[in-house]
LOLUM-891440 format. One record per residue: x, z negated, y negated of N, C-alpha, C, O, CB in turn. Coordinates in steps of 0.05 Angstrom, whole numbers, padded with zeros to 5 digits, always signed. Each point is the difference from the previous one (the first is absolute). Glycine has a CB too. Layout:
N
XZYXZYXZYXZYXZY;...
***
This chain:
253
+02035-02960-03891+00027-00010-00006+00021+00017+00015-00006+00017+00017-00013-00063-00023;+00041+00041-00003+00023+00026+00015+00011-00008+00021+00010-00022-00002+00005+00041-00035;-00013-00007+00061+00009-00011+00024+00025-00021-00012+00006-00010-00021-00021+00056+00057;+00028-00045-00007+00028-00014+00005+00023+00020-00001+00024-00006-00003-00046-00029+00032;+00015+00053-00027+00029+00023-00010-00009-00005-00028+00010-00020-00011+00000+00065+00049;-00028-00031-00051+00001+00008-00026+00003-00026-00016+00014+00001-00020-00041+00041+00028;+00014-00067-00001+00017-00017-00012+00036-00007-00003+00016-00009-00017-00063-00001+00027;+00048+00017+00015+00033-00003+00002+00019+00023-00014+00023-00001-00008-00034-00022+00055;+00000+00034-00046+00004+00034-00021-00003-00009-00027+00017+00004-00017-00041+00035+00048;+00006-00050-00035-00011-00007-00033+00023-00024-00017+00009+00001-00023-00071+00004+00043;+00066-00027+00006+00014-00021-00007+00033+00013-00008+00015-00011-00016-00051-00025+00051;+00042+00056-00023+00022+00011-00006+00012+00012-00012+00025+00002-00003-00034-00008+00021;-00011+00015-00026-00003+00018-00034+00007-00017-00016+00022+00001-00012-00060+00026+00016;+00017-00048-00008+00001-00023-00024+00026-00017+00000+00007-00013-00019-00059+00008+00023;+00064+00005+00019+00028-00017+00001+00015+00018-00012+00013-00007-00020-00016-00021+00061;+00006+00059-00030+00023+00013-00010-00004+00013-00029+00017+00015-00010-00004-00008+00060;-00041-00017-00066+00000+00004-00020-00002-00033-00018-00011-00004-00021-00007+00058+00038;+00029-00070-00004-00002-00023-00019-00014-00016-00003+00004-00024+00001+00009+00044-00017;-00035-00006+00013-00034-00012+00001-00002-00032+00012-00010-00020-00011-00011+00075+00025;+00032-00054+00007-00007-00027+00014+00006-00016-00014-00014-00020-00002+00019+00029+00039;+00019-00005-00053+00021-00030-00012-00016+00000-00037+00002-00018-00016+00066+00029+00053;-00079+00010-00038-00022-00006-00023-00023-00009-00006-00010-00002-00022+00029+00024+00019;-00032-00028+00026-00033-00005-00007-00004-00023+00032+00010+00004+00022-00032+00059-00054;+00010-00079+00027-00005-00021+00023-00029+00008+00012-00011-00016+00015+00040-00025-00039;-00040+00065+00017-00021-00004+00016+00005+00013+00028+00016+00017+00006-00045-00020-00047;+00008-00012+00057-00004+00004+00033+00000+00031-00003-00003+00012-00021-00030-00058+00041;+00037+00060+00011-00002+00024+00005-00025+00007+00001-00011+00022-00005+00048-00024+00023;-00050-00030-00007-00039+00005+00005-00011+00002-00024-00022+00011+00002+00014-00039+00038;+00012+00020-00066-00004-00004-00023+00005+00029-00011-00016+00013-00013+00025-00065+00014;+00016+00061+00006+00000+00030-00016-00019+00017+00008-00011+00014-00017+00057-00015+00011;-00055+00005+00042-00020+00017+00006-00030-00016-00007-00021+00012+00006+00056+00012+00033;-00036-00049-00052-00032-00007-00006-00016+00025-00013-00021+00005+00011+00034-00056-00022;-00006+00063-00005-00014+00021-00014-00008+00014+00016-00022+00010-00005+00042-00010-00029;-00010+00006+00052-00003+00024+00026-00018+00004+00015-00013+00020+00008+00048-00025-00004;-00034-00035+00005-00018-00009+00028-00030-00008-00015-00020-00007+00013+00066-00018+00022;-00045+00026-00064-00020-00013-00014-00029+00019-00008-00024-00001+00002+00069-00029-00019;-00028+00045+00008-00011+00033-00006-00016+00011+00017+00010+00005+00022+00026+00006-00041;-00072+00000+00014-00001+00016+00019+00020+00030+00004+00016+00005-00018-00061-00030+00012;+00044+00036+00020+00013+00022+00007-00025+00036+00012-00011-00004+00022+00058-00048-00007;-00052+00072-00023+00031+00012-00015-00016-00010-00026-00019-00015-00002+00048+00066+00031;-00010-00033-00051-00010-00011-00025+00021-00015-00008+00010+00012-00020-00055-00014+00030;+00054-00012-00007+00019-00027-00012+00014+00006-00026-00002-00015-00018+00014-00002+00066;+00012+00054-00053+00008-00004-00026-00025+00006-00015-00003-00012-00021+00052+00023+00029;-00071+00009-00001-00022-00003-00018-00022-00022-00006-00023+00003-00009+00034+00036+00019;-00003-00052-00005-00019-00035-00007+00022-00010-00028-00012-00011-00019-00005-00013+00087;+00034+00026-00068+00010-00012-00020-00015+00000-00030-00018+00015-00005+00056-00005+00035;-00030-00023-00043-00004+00005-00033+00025+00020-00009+00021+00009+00009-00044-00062-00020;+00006+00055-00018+00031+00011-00016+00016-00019-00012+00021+00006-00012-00042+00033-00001;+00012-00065+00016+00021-00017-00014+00016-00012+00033+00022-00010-00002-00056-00008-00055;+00022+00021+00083+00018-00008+00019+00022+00025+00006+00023-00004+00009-00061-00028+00011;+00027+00056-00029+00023+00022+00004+00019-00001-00018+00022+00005+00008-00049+00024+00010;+00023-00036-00044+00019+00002-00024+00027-00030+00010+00022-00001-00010-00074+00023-00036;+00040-00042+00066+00008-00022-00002+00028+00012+00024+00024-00007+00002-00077-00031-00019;+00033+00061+00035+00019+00012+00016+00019+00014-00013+00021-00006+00012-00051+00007+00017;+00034+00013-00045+00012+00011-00011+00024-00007-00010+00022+00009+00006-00059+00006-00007;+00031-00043-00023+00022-00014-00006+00013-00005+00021+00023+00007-00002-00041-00023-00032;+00011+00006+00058+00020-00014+00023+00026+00029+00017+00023+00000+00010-00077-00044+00004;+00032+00066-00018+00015+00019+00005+00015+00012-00022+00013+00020+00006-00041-00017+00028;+00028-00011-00061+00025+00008-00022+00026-00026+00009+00023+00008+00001-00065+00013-00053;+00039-00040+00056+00004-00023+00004+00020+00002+00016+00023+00000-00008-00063-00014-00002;+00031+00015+00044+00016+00019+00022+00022+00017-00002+00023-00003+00007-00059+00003+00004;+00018+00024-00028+00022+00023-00006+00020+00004-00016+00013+00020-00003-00042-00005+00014;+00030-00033-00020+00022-00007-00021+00033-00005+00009+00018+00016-00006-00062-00038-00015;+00046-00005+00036+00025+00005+00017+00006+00026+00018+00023+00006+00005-00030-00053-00005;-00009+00059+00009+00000+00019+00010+00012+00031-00017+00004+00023+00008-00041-00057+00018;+00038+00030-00036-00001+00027-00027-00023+00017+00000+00002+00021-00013+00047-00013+00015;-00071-00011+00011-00020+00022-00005-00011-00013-00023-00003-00024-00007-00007+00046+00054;+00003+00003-00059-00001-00002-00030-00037+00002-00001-00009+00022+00006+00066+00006-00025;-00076-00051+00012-00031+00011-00002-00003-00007-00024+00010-00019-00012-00031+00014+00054;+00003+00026-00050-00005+00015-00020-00045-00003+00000-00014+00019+00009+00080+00020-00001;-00076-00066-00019-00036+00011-00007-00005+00018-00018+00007-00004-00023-00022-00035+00030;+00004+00059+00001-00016+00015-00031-00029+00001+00017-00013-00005+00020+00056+00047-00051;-00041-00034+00007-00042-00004-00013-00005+00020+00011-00020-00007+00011+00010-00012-00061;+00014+00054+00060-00012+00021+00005+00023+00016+00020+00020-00009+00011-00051+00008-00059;+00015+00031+00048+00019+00015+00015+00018+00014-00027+00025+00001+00000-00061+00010+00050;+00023-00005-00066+00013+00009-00028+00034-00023+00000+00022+00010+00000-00085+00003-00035;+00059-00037+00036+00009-00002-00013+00035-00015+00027+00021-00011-00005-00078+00012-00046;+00044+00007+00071+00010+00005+00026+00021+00023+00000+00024-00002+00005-00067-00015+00012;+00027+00046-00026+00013+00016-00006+00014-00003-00015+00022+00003+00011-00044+00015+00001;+00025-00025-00041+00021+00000-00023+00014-00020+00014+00023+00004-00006-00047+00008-00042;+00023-00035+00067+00030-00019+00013+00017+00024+00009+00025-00002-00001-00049-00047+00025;+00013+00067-00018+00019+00015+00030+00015+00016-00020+00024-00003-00003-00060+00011+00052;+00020+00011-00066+00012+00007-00022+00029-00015-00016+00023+00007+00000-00073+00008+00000;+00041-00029-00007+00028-00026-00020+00015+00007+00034+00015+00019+00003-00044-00082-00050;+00023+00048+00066+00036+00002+00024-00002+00023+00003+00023+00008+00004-00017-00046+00029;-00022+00055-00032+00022+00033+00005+00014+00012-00023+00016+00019+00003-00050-00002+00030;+00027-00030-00062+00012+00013-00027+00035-00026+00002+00023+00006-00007-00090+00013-00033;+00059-00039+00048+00023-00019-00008+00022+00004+00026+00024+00004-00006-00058-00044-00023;+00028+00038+00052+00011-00006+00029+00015+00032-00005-00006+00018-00015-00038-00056+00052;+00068+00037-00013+00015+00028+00000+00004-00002+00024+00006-00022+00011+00016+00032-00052;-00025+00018+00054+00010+00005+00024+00026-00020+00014+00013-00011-00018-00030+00060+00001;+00026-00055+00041+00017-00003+00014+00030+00018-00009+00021-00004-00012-00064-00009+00044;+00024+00037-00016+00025+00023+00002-00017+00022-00013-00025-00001-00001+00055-00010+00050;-00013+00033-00061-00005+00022-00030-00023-00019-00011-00007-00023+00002+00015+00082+00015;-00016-00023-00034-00012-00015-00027-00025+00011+00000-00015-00001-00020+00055-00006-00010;-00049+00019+00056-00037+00006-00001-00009-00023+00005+00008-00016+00017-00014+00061+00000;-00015-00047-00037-00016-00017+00007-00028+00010+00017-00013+00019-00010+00036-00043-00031;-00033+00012+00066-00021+00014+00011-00015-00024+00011+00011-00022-00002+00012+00069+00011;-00049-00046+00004-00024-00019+00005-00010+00006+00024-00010+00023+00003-00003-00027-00048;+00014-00011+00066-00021-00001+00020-00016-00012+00002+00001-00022-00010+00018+00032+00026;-00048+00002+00004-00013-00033-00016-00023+00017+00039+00000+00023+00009-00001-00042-00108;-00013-00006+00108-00025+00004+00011-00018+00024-00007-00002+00012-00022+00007-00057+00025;-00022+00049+00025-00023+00011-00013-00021-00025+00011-00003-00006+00024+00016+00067-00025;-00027-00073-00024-00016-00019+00008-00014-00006-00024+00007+00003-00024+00021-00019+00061;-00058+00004-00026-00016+00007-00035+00003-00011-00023-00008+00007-00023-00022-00001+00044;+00048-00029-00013+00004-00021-00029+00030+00014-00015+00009-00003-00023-00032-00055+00051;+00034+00074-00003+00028+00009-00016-00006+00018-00012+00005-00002-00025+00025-00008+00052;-00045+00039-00015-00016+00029-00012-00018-00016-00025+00000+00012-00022-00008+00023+00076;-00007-00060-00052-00011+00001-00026+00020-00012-00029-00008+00001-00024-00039-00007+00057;+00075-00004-00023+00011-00001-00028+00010+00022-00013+00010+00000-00022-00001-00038+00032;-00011+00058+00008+00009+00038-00017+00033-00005-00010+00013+00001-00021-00074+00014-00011;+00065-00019+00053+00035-00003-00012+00009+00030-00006+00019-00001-00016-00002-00044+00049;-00023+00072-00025+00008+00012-00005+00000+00012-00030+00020+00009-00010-00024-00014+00057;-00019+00004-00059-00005-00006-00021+00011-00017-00024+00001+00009-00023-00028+00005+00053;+00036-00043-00023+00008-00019-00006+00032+00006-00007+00013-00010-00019-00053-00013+00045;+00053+00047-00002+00029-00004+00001-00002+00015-00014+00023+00007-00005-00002-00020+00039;-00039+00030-00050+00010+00041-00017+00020-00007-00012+00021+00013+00003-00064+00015-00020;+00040-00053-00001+00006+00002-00032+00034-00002+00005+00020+00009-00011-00071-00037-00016;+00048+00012+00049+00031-00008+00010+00016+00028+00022+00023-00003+00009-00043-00059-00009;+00002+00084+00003+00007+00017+00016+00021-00009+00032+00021+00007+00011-00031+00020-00064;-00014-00049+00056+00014-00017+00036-00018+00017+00009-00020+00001-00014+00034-00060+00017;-00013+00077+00021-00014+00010+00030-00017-00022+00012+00005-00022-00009+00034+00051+00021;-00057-00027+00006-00017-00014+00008-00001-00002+00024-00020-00014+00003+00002+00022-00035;+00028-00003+00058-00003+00007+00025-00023-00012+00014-00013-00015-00014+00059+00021+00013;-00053-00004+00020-00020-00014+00010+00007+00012+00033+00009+00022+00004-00049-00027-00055;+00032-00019+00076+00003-00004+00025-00015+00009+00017+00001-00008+00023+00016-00019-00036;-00034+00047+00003-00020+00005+00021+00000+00031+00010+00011+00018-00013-00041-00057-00009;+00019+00042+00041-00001+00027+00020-00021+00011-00013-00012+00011+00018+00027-00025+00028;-00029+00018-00071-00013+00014-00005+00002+00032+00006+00023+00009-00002-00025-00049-00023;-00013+00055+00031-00001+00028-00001+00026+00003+00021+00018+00014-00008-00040-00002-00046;+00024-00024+00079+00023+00005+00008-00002+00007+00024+00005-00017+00016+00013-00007-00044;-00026+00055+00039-00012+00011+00023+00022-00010+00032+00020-00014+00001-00043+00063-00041;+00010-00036+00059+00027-00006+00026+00017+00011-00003+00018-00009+00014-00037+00003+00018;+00029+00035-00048+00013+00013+00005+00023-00019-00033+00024-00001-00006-00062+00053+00045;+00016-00061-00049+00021-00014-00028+00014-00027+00003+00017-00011-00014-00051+00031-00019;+00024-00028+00053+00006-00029-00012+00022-00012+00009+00007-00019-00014-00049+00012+00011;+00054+00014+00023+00035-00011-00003+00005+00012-00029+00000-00017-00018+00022+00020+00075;-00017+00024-00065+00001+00009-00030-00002-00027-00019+00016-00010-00015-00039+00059+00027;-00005-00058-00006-00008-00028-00025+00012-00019+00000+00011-00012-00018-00049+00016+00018;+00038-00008+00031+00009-00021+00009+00041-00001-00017+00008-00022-00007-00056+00026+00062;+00058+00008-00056+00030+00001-00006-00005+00008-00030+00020+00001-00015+00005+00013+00066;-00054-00008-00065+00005+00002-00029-00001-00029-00016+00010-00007-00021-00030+00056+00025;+00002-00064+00015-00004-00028-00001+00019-00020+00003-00002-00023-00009-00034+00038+00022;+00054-00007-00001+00024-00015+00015+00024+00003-00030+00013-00017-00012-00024+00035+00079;+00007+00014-00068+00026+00000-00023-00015-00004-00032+00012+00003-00021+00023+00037+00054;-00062-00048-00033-00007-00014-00029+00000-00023+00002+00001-00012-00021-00026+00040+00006;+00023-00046+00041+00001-00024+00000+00027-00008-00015+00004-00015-00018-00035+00013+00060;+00050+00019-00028+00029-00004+00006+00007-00004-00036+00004-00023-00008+00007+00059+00064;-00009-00010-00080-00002+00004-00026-00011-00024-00017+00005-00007-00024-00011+00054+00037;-00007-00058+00002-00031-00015-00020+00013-00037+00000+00001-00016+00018-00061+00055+00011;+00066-00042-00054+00022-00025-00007-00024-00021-00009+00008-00018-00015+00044+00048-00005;-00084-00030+00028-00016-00014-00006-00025+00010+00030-00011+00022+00003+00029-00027-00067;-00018-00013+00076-00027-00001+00016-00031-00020-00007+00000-00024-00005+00041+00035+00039;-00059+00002-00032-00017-00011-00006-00026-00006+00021-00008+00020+00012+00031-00004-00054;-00031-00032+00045-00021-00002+00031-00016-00024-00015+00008-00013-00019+00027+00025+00073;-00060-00015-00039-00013-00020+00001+00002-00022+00021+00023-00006+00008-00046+00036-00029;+00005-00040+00028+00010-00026+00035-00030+00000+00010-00018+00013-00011+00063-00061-00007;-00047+00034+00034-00030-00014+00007-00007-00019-00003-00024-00005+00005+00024+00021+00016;+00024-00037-00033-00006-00032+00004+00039-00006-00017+00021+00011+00004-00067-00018+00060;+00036-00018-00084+00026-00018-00003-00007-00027+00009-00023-00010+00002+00041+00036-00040;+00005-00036+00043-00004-00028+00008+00014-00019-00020+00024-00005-00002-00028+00018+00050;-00015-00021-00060+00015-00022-00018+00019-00020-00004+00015-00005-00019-00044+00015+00018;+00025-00024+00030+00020-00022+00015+00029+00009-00002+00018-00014-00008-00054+00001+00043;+00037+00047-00024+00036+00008+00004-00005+00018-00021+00014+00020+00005+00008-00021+00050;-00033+00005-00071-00005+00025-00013+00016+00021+00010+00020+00012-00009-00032-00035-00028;-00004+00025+00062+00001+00035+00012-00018+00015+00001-00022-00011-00003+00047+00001+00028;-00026+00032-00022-00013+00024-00003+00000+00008+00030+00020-00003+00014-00005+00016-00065;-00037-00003+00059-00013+00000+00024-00006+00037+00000-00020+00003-00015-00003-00064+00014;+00029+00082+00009+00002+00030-00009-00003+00003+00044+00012-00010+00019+00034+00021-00088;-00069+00010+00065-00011+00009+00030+00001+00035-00016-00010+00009-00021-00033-00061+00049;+00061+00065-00004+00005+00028-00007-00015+00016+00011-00009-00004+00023+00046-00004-00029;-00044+00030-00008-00032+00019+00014+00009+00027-00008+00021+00002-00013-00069-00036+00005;+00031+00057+00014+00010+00025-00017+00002-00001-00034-00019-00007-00015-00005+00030+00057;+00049-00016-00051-00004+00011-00021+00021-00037-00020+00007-00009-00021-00071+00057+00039;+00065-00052+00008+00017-00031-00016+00024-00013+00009+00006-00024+00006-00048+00012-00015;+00055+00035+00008+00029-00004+00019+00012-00023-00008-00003-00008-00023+00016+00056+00028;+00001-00061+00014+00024-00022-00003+00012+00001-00015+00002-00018-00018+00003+00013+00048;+00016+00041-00029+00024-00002-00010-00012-00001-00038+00016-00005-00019+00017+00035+00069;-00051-00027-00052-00009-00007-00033+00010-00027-00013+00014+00000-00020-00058+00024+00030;+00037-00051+00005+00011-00022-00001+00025-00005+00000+00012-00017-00014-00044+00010+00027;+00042+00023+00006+00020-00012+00018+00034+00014-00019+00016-00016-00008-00057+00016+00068;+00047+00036-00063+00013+00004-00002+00010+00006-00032+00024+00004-00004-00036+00000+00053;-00009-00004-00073+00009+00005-00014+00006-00039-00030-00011-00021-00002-00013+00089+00030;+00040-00058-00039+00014-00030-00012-00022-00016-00008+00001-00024+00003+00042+00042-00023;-00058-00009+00012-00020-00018-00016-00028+00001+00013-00007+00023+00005+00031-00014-00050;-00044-00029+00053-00018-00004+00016-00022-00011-00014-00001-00023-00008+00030+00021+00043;-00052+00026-00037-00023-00020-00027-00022+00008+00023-00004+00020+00013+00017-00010-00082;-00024-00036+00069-00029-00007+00012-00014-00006-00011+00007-00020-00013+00002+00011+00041;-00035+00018-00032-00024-00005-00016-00026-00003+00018-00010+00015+00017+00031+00012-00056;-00029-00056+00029-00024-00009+00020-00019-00008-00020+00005-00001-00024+00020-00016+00066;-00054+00011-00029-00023-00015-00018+00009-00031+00004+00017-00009+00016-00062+00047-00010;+00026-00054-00025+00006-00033+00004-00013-00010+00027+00008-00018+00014-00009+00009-00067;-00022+00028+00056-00013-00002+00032+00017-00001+00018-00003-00015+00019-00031+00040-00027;+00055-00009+00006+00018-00006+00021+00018-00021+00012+00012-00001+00021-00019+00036-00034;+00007-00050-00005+00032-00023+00012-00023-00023+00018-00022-00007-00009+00072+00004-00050;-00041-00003+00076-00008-00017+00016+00020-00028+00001+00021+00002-00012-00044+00042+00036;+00018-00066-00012+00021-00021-00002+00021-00004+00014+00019-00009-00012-00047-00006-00001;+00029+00020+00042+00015+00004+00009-00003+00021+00027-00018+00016+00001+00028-00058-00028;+00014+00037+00051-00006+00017+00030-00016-00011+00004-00016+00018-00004+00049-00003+00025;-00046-00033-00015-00014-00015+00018-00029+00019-00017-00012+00017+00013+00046-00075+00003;-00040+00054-00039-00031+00014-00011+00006+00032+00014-00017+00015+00010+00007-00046-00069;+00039+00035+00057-00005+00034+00012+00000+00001+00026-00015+00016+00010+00038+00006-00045;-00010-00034+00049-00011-00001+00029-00032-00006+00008-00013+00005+00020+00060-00021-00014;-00052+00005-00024-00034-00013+00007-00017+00027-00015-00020+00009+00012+00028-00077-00018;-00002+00077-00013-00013+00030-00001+00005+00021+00017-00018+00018+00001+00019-00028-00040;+00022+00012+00054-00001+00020+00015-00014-00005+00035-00003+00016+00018+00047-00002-00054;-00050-00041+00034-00009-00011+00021-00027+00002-00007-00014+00003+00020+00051-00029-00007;-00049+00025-00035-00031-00005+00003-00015+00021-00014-00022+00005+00010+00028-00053-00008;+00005+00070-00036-00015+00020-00002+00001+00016+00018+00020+00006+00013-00019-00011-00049;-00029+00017+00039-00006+00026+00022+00016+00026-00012+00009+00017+00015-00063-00033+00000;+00057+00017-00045+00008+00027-00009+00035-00001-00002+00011+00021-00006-00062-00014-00024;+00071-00034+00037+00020-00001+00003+00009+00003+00031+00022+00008+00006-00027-00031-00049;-00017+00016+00063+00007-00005+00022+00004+00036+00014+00018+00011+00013-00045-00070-00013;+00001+00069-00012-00003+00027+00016+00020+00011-00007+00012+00016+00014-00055-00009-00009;+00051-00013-00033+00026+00026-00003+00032-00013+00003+00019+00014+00000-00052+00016-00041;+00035-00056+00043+00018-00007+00026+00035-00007-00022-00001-00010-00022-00032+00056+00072;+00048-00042-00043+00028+00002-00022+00007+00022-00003+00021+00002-00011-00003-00035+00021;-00027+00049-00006+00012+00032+00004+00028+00004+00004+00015-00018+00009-00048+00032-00038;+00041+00010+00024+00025-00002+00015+00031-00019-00004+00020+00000+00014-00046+00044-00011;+00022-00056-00025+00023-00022-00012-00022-00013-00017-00020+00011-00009+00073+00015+00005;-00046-00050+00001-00008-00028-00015+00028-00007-00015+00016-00012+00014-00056-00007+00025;+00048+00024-00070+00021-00010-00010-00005-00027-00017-00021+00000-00013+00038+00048+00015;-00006-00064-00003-00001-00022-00015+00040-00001-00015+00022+00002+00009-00075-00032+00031;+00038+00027-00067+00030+00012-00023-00011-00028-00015-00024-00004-00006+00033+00074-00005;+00017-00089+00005+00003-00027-00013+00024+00020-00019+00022+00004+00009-00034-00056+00032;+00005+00062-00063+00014+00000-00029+00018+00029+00012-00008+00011+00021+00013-00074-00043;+00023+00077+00002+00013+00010+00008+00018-00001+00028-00004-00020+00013-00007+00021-00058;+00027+00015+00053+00005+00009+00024+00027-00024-00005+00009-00001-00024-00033+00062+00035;+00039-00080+00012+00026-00014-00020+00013-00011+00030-00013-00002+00020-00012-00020-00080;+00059+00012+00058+00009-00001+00032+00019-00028-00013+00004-00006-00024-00002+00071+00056;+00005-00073-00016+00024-00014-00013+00019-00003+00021+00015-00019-00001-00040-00007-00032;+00026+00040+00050+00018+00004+00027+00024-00007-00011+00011-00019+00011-00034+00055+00016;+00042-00018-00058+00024-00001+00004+00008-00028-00021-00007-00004-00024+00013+00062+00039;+00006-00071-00003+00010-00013-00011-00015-00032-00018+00010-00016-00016+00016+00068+00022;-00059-00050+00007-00022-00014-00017-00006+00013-00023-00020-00010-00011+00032-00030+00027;-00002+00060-00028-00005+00018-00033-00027+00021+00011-00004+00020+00013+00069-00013-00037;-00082-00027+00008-00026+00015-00001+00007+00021-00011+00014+00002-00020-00044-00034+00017;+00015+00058+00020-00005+00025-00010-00032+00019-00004-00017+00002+00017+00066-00008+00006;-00050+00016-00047-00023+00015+00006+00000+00029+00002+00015+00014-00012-00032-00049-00007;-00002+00043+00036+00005+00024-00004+00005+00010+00031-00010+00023+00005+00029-00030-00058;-00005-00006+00077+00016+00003+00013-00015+00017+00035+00012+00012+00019+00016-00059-00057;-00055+00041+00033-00013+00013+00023-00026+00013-00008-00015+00010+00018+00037-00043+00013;-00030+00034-00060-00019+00011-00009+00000-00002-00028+00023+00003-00007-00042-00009+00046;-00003+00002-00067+00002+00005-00025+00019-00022-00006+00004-00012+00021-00049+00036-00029;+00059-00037-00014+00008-00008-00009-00017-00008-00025+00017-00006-00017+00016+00024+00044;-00055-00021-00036-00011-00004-00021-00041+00001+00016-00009+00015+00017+00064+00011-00058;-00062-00040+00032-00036-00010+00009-00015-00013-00016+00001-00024-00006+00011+00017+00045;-00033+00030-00048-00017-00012-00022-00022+00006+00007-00005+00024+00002+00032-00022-00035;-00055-00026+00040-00016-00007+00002-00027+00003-00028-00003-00015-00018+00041-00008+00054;-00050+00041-00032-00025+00007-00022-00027-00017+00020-00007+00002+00023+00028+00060-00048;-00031-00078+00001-00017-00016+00017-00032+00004-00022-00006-00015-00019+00054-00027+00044;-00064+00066-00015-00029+00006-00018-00012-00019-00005-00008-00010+00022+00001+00045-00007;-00003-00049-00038-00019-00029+00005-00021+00020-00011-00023-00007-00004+00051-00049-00006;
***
């Protein structure tokens, strides 16, 4: 079960997202699944009809939120989503259209580069490949100014949580931040394996698999609830205002 911080952390979330004043169940009741479950293992015990059930709750979620989720059946057909928003969506500022995206195996296997020809969009990709000591500040600032161009980022996560429908993204080589973070439009593509129910199931996985524990949070742990949005001036929601302005969720069943 989650200490007394992380509950008090958890309870805080759910107030400043509403949650409380919608659903009457106990706090002990929301972690039953948690404390019930052997562990590790827990999102892989499920069925496919308890993940699909997850799923709805996290379209459900994301909805007030503006992140936009999106099920398809394959990676094919994953790829043709990204396709339709990079043919329909327009840059911010000018009129190149360009693509950043991860290097990671579920992103490399939808072949976006391939995918973008027909539309002649660039493909960039985040990683230090081939990028000796004497190169890699060089990469490092070629990466910086394609991030910068690229009016669509694309990444995978490690985990969604259904409850806030957030996206749970641990950064490693080759899977920069600023992918998510700086360019307008933000597409994440996960398997259905991935959404879990809430913090409490992801705290209890990083607490009990051996293959989560050894490799730790690495160097940032981001958790992203929908597009980037402020309402500082005046209460007038804004999007856009500290990161993408637009968040669309590809969810592989």
């Amino acid at each position: 079960m989650p200490s007394a911080d992380e509950t008090r952390f958890l309870r805080n979330v759910r107030h400043a997202l509403g949650l409380d004043r919608v659903t009457s169940r106990s706090f002990a009741e929301l972690f039953a699944p948690v404390a019930t479950r052997s562990m590790p293992g827990l999102a892989g015990s499920r069925s496919r009809q308890e993940r699909l059930a997850l799923l709805d709750r996290l379209i459900a979620q994301a909805a007030p939120l503006q992140l936009h989720v999106a099920p398809v059946a394959d990676l094919r057909e994953a790829a043709g989503k990204i396709v339709e928003i990079a043919a329909e969506k327009f840059p911010e500022w000018g009129s190149q259209k360009a693509i950043c995206a991860w290097r990671h195996p579920l992103i490399d296997a939808l072949a976006l580069p391939a995918a973008m020809d027909r539309l002649s969009i660039p493909v960039y990709f985040s990683d230090m490949e081939g990028a000796g000591a004497d190169t890699l500040q060089k990469r490092k600032a070629t990466i910086r100014r394609q991030v910068a161009e690229s009016f669509i980022g694309v990444t995978s996560a490690d985990y969604c949580l259904a409850e806030t429908a957030t996206v749970v993204m641990r950064t490693r080589p080759g899977q920069a931040r600023s992918v998510s973070l700086v360019p307008s439009i933000h597409v994440a593509v996960v398997r259905l394996a991935q959404i879990l129910a809430d913090l409490g199931e992801l705290y209890a996985l990083f607490r009990a698999d051996p293959e989560l524990r050894s490799e730790g949070l690495t160097r940032c742990m981001t958790l992203i609830s929908g597009p980037s949005k402020t309402a500082d001036i005046e209460l007038v929601m804004v999007h856009g205002a500290h990161g993408p302005r637009e968040m669309h969720l590809l969810v592989v069943t």
